[in-house]
N, C-alpha and C positions, 0 to 999 in steps of 0.2 A: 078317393080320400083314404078308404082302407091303405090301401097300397101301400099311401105313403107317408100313412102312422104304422105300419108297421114296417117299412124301410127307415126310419127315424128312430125306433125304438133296436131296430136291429145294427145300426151303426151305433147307435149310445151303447148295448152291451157288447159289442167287438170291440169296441176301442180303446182299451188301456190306458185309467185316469192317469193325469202324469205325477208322477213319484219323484217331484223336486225335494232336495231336500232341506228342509229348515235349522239352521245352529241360530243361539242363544249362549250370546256371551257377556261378561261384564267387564268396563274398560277400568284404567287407572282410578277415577273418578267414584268407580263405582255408581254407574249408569249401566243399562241394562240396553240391550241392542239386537235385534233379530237380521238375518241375513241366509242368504243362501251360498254364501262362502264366509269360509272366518278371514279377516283382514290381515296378513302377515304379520301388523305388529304385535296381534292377542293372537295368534297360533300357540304363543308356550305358556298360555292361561289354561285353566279349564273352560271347558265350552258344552254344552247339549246339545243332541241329536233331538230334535221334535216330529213328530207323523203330522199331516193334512191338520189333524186335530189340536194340533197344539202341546203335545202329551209330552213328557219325554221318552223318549223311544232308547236311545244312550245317552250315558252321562261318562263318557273317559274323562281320565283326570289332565291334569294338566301336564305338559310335558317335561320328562324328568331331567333332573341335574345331572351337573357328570358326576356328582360325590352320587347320587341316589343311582345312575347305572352302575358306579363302581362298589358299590353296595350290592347291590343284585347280584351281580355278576360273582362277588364274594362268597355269598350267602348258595348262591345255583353251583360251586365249583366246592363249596363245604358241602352240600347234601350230596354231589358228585362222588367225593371223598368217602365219604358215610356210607352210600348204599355201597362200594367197592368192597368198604373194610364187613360189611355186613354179607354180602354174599360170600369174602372169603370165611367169615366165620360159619356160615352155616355150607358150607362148602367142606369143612376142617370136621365138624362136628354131626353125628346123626340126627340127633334133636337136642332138645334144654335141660334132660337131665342129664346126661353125659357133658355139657356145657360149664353146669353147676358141680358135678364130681372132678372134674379137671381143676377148677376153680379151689374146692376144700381140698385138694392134696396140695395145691401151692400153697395156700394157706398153713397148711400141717407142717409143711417147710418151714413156711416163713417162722413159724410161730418155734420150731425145733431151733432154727438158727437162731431165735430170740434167747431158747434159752440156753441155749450153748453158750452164747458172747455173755449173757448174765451170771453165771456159772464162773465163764474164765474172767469175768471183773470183780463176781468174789473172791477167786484167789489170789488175784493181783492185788487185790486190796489188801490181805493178810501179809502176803510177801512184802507188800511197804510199809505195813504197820511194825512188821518183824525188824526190817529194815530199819528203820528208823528209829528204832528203839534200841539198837546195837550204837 
């Protein structure tokens, strides 16, 4: 009788509960439905993953649009873009303050060319006032 409670107990912990798995989905209706496969025609719903327990274990979303992959795909080929221009910039530069002094000499330009062209539209201005007054 030992034997074989303990052959009975030693086949219950070798044997690997089985790990089916349960989805939870909701139809047109909005009725609620459990299954061990999702039905092809709610595949592009959302659905849950559940354990033994009931729990949710995953929750993926529902499956995406082509505007929402071509959105992704957008947005993954922008940040693409971004780290590129970002590694050549710190690639270009030794750190951020040399970053920033590159920046206030363009600056010092722009602000010289401002006032140069302001300068020669005051005199343009004088020469048509002279002008026009002849």
């Amino acid at each position: 009788m030992r034997y074989l409670l303990g052959l009975i107990l030693l086949c219950v912990f070798l044997v690997p509960p089985a790990m089916a798995r349960m989805y939870k989905w909701v139809d047109d209706k909005g009725d609620v439905h459990y299954g061990d496969t999702i039905p092809p025609q709610f595949s592009s719903q959302a659905a849950s993953e559940l354990n033994q327990r009931g729990i949710v274990v995953k929750k993926p979303g529902a499956a995406l649009t082509s505007e929402q992959i071509k959105a992704r795909e957008a947005a993954r080929k922008q940040a693409k873009a971004q780290a590129r221009r970002d590694r050549a910039l710190l690639a270009t530069y030794v750190n951020e303050q040399e970053i920033d002094r590159a920046r206030d000499r363009r600056l010092r330009q722009i602000q010289q060319r401002i006032g140069g062209l302001t300068a020669g539209r005051a005199t343009a201005q004088k020469r048509l006032t002279s002008n026009r007054q002849r």
